[in-house]
N, C-alpha and C positions, 0 to 999 in steps of 0.2 A: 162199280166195285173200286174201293177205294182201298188200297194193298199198305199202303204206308200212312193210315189215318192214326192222328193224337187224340187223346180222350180231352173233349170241350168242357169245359166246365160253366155252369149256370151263372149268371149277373150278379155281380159283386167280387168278385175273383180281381179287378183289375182297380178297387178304390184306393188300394197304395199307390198306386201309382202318383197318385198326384194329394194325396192325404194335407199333405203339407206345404202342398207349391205354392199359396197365397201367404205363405209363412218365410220364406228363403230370403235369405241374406244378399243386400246389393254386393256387388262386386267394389269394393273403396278398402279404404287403410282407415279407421277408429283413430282419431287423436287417444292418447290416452286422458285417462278421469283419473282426479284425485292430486296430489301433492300441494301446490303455490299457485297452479295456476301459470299465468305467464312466465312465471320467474323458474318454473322448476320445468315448462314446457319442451323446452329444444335439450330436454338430457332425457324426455321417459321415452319408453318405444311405444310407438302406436301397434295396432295389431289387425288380422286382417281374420275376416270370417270364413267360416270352413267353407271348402267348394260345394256349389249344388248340384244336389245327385236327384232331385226331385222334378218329373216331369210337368211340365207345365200340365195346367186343366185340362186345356182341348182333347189331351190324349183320353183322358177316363170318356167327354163328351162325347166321341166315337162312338165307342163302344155299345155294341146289342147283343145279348144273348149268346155271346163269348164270340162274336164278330168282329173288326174292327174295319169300319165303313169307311174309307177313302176315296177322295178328290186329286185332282193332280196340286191344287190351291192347298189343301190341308197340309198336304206330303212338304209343301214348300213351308209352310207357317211351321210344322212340326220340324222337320230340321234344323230351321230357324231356332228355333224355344229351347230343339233340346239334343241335338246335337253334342256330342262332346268336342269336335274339331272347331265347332266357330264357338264355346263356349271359355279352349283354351285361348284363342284368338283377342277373347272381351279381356283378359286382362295384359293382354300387351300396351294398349295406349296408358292403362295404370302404372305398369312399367317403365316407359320411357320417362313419362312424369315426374315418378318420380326421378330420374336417373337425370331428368334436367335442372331438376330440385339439387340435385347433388353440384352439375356443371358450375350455375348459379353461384354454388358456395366455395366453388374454383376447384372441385375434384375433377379428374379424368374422367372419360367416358366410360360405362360399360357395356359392356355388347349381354345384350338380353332379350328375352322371349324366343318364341320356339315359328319355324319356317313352316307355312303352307303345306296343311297335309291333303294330299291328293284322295278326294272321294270314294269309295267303297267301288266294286265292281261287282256285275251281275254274273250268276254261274257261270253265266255260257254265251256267249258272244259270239256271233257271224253277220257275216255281212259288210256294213259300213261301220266301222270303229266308233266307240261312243261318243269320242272326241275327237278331232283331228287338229286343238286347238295348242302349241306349244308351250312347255313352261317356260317363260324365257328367263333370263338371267337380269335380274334389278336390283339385285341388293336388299338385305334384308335393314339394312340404315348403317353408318357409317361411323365409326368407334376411335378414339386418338389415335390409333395405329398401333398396329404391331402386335397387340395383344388385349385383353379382358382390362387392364388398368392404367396400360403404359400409356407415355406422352414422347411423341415426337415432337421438336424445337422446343422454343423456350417453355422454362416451367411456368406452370399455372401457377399465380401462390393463393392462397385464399384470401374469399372474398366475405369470409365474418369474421366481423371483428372479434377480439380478441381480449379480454381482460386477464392482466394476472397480479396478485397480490402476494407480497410476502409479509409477511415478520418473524421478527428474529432475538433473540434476547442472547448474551452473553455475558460473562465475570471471568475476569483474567488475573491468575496472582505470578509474578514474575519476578525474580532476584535480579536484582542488578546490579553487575559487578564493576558501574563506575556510578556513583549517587551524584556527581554534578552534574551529569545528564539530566538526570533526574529529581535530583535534590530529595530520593529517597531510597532508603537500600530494598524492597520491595514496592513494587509497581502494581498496585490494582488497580482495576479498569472493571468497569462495569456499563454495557450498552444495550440500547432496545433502539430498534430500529423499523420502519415500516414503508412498504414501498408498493406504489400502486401503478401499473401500468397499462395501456389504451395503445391498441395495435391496430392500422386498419388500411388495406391494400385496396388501389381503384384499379379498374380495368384499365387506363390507361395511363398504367405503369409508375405509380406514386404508389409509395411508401410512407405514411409518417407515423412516428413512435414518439405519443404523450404521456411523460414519467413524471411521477412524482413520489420524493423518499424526503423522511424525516428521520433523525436520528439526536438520541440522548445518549452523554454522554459524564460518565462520572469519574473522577480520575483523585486519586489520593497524594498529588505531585504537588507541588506550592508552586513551580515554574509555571503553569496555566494561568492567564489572567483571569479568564473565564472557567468557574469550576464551580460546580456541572454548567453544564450547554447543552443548547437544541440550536442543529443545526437541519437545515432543507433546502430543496429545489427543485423547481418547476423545471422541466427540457425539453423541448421539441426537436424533434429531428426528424427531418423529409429528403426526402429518398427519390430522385427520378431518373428511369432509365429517361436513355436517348437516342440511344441507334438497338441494341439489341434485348429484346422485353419490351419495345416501345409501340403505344399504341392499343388501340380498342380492338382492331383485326385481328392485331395476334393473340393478346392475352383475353380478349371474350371471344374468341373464335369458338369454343367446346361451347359455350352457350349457343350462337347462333347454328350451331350443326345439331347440337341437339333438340333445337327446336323443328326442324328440317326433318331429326328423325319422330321425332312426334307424329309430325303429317304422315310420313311412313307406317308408323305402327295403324294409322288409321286407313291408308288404303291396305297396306295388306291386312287387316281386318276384313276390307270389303272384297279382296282376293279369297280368302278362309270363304266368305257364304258366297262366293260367285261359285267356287266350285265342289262346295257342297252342295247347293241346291241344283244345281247340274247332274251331280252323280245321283240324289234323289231321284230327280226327276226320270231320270237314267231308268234305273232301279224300277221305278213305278211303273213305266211305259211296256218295260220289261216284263213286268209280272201282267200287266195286261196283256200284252202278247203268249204267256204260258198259260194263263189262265184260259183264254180262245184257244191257243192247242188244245189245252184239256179236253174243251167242248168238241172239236173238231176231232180228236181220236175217241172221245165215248161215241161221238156218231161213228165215225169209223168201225169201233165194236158191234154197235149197233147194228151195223148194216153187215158185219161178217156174219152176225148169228143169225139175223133174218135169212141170210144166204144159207147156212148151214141149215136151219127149218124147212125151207124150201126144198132144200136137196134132197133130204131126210125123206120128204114127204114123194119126191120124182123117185126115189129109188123104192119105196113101199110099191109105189103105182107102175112098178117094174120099167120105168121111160127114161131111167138113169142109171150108170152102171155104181155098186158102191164105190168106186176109187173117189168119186164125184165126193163121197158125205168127208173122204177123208181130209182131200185137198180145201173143202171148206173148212173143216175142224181147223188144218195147219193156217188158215188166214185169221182163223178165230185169236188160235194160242200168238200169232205173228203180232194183229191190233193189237191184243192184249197187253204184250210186252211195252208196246210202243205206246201205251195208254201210261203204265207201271214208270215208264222214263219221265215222260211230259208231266205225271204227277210228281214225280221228284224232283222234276226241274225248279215247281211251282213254289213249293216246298224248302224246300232251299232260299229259293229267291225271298220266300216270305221271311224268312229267319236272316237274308240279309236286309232287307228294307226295316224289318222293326229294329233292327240291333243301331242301325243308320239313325230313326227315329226317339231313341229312347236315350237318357241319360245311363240307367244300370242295364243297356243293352236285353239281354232275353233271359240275364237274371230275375228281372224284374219279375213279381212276384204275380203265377200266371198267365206270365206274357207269352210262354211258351206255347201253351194252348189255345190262344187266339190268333184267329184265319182270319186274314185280310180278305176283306172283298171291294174290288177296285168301282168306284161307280161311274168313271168316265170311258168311253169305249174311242180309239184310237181315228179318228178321221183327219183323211188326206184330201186336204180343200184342192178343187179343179185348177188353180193353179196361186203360183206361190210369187206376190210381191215384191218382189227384189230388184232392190237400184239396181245404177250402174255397177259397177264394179269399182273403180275409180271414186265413187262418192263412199264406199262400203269402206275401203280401205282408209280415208281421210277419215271418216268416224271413228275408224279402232284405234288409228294414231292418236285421237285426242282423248280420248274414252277409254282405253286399255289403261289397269291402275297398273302395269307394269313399265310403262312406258313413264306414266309420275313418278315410279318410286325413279327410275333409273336417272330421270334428270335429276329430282332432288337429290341421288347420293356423288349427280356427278357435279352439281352443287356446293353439297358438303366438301367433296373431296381438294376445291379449290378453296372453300375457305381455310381448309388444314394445310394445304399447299402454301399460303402467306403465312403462316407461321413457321414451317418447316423453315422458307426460304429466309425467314430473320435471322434461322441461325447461322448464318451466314456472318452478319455482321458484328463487328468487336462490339466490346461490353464499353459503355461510356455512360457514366452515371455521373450526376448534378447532386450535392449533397449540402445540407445546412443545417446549423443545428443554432437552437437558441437558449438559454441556458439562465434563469432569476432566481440567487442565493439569496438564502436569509441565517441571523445567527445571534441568537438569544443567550442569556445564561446571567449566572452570580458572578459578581466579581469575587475572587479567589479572598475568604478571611473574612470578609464583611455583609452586612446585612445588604449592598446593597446592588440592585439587575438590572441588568438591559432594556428588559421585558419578555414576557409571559411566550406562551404559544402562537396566542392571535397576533403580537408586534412582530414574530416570524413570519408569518401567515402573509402580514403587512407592507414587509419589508420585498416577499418575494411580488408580491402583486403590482406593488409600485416600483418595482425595477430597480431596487436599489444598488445591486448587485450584478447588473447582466454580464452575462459573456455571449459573445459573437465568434460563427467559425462558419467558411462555407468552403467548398473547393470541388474538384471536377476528381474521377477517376477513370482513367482508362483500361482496356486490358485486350491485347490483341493478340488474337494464336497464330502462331507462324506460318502453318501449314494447314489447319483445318479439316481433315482430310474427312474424320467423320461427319461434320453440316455438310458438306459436299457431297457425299455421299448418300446422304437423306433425300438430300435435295433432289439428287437425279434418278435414284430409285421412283420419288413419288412422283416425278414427272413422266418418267415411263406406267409408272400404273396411271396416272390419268389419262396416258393417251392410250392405254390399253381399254381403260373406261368411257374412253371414246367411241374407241373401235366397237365397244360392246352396245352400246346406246343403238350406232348406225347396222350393226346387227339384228338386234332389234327389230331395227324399221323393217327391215329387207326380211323377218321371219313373219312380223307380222304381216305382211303383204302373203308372205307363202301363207299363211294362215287363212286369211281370209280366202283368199283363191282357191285353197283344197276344200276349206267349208261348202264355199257357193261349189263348186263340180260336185262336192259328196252328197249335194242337197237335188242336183240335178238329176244326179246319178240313181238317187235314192227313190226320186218320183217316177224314171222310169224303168227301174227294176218294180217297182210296185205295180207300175202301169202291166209291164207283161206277166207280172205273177196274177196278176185279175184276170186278163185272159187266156193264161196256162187253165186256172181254175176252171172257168168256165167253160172251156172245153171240156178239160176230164169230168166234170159234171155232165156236160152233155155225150160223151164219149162213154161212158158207165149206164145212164138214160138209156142209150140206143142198143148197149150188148147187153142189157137185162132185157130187155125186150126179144130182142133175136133169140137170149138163149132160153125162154120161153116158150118162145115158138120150136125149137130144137135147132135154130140155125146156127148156133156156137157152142163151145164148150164153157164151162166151169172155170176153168183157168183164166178164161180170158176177161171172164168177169172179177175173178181172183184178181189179176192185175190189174184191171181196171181199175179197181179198187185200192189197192197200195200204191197206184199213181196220179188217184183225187188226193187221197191220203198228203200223197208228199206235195204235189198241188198247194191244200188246203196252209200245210203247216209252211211252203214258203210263202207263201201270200200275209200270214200271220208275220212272218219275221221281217218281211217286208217293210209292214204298216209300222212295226217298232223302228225298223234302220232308219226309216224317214223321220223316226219322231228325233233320234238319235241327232240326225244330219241338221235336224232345225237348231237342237238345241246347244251343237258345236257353233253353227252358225253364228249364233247370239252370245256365244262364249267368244270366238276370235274375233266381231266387231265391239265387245265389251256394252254391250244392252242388257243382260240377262237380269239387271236389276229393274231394268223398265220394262221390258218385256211379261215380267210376273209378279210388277207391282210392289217391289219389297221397298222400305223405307228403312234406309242405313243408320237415322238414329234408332226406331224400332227393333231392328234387327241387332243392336250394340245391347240395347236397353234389356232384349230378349222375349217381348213382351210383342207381337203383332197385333195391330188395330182388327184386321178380321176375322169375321164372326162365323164360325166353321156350323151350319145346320145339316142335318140329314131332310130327306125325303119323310115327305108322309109313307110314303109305302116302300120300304127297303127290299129289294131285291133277297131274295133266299139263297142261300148256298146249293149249287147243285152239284155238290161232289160227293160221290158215295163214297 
């Protein structure tokens, strides 16, 4: 009897589900289409496609006759595919990317993507804990400091170049109230002018700015020899620090950190499915163990009603007193209860593992009314593999991605460390500029010129005109007081980040340690829940028999029976803590990806190479 059963619905109930998952959009940023082309390229916005809310295929392939047939293999591929926690996970390394895209063009850092969401949890937990593995502290990547845009030491300047053009036109009419200045008592002026400039900073702290302006020039004065003229000139002027902005360390520093954080967004990517497919897995093993309750309290009812039949039939044949039918009825209504939990438990747990499973959770369209049935049965192999201890712990040190991300951000955090500490030093800049005039025009009254535009052109190309200027500037603070202060703040967080690194070491050691004991722990509480069983099995055997013969009473058999009962279902919960303790285990040495096969490009891409089949003959539901 099944008290809390959904109405199932017949085949085809669940082809939405995946209607459209051969159709879903990669996870990337679109150049945009349309304009110039390269020339109109770096001003359009590119655009990104909507999220996928589509489950992968495999989930519809599941499915029979509103079932959905599981493996512990499938549980892990389907997390994988469709997950929402390691799907928000795939666009972090698109994130940082871009954000190194940004470093590159000499912008600050920004702090972006979202931290490791910790896996789902099953109803009801006893026992050995699902994990005994710590989150530890690694940093989710390392950002200029201070805040989402800000820059500690010197400033980044940009690193694209930079075109800018003017022109300009003007007419000036003016009185003038002395005309030998002038040789006119109204002064107009008339000019067009055009100027083009080429800006372009290196990482190792050069500046140079290449100008060029031309200007016409028409003036109603008779004192100009030249009237109208064009005049122009070419300029170069370079720019180098020398003590503070100096240097590839300091000013590509945001670059090389944020390459640092890239690798970041990629192991904690492989953090997201380590401990998703953990609490999966979790989940699964879980519903394996409620679903064997199940079986283990309908026998339970089972065997209260045969008991209550039996009484029934000793009190007819006057060889029992009624109290007998009563006492079996309250063992009847007692199973029963305890049938009405365990199917709720199941129940629940099913509603968590699909919602774990699915993109639109138990929205999906129904998902609701599809019963999991697990096809793998929980076995605890006669003994369990396990190095030293000593060797278990040197794997997780090399192998835990919390342990990479923490060197890389303690990495990071020195390369920002040489640039805080420049600013330290005065400003001392190296400066030179080089300067080729040219200047055309009519001689003032007569037909006859200097030459045209191109003899301007001519004159500045061949130097006829240069000017030279170079010189040094310095600029020293007196006191300093904020670089100094930067300075020792981020030496104290680095040795804080120190401190944090060598924690670490010393938790992952507790990690592994507590693993290997809960894994110990696990086998021989299972060991003695097999032979508690076994007793009340044989212990229940032996007072049906006696109280057949009339050598006991009812009750005892009553009890017997609610203490196979509690037997039965710690034995069950048993079988799950061990699966529990293995697969901590394999979470605090950092295997869980080889342990179950996963490939971390596969796993980014979202797409798993294996090929999820059912049975020729699938097991039936046996839940009323």
């Amino acid at each position: 009897m099944r008290l809390l059963q959904t109405p199932i619905r017949i085949p085809g109930i669940f082809l939405l589900l995946c209607a459209c998952a051969c159709a879903q959009s990669e996870i990337s940023i679109r150049p945009a289409e349309g304009g110039l082309g390269f020339l109109t390229r770096p001003y359009r916005a590119g655009s990104v496609p909507a999220i996928r809310l589509d489950n992968s295929p495999r989930f519809a392939s599941l499915i029979r006759a509103g079932n959905l047939y599981l493996t512990a293999q499938d549980v892990v591929a389907l997390a994988i595919e469709n997950n929402i926690d390691v799907e928000i996970q795939r666009y972090g390394p698109l994130l940082q990317k871009e954000v190194l895209l940004r470093a590159q063009g000499g912008g600050a850092l920004r702090s972006v993507g979202l931290p490791v969401a910790a896996g789902p949890q099953s109803v009801s937990l006893q026992g050995v804990s699902a994990s005994t593995t710590t989150s530890l502290s690694a940093g989710a990547g390392v950002s200029s400091g201070g805040g989402i845009v800000t820059q500690l030491g010197p400033t980044i300047p940009s690193f694209d170049p930079t075109f800018v053009g003017i022109a300009s036109f003007s007419h000036s009419t003016t009185p003038q109230s002395n005309i030998v200045a002038t040789g006119v008592p109204t002064l107009v002026v008339s000019t067009r002018s055009y100027q083009a400039q080429y800006i372009q900073n290196w990482d190792f702290g050069l500046n140079a700015q290449l100008t060029y302006a031309s200007r016409y020039t028409n003036v109603n004065s008779p004192d100009y020899t030249l009237n109208p003229f064009t005049s122009g000139f070419l300029d170069l002027v370079l720019t180098q620090n020398l003590l503070y902005g100096f240097g590839r360390a300091v000013t590509g520093r945001n670059i090389r950190v944020q390459k640092n954080n890239v690798k970041i967004s990629d192991l904690q990517f492989q953090q997201q499915v380590i401990a998703t497919v953990s609490a999966a897995l979790n989940l699964y093993w879980d519903l394996v163990s409620f679903d064997e309750d199940v079986h283990a309290r309908q026998r339970e009812v089972a065997t209260a009603q045969q008991l209550l039949e039996d009484n029934k039939k000793l009190v007819e044949f006057g060889t029992a007193a009624p109290i007998e039918i009563t006492r079996a009825e309250s063992q009847l209504y007692a199973s029963q209860q305890d049938l009405v939990t365990s199917e709720t438990n199941l129940l629940q747990q099913e509603t968590v593992l699909k919602n774990a499973l699915s993109r639109n959770g138990v929205a999906a369209a129904g998902l609701a009314n599809v019963h999991i049935i697990p096809l793998d049965k929980i076995v605890v192999p006669a003994q369990d593999e396990v190095r030293p201890l000593e060797d278990l712990i040197q794997e997780a040190l090399s192998k835990r991605a919390e342990m990479a991300q923490a060197r890389l951000n303690l990495e990071s955090n020195q390369m920002n460390l040489v640039g805080i500490k420049n600013e330290l030093k005065p400003t001392l800049q190296a400066f030179t500029e080089l300067t080729n005039n040219g200047l055309v025009g009519q001689v003032f009254g007569t037909p006859i010129t200097t030459g045209g535009y191109g003899d301007m052109l001519s004159q500045i190309a061949q130097r006829h005109y240069p000017n030279y200027s170079a010189g040094v500037s310095l600029n020293i603070p007196l006191r300093n007081r904020a670089a100094q202060a930067d300075y020792a703040t981020s030496m104290l967080e680095l040795r804080q980040n120190e401190l944090n690194l060598r924690k670490n070491v010393n938790q992952i050691r507790v990690d592994v340690q507590n693993a290997l004991i809960g894994l110990q722990q696990a086998r021989a509480r299972h060991a003695a829940a097999v032979k508690s069983r076994v007793l009340q099995e044989e212990t229940l055997a032996g007072d049906q028999k006696r109280y057949r013969l009339g050598a006991t009473v009812s009750f005892q058999v009553v009890q017997d029976q609610r203490d196979l009962a509690t037997a039965q279902s710690a034995e069950v919960q048993s079988m799950a803590n061990y699966t529990h303790a293995r697969i901590a285990l394999d979470q605090a040495i950092g295997t869980t990806l080889e342990v179950n096969h996963i490939s971390i490009d596969e796993a980014m891409q979202g797409r798993i190479s294996m090929t999820s089949t059912l049975p020729a003959e699938l097991p039936k539901e046996e839940r009323q």
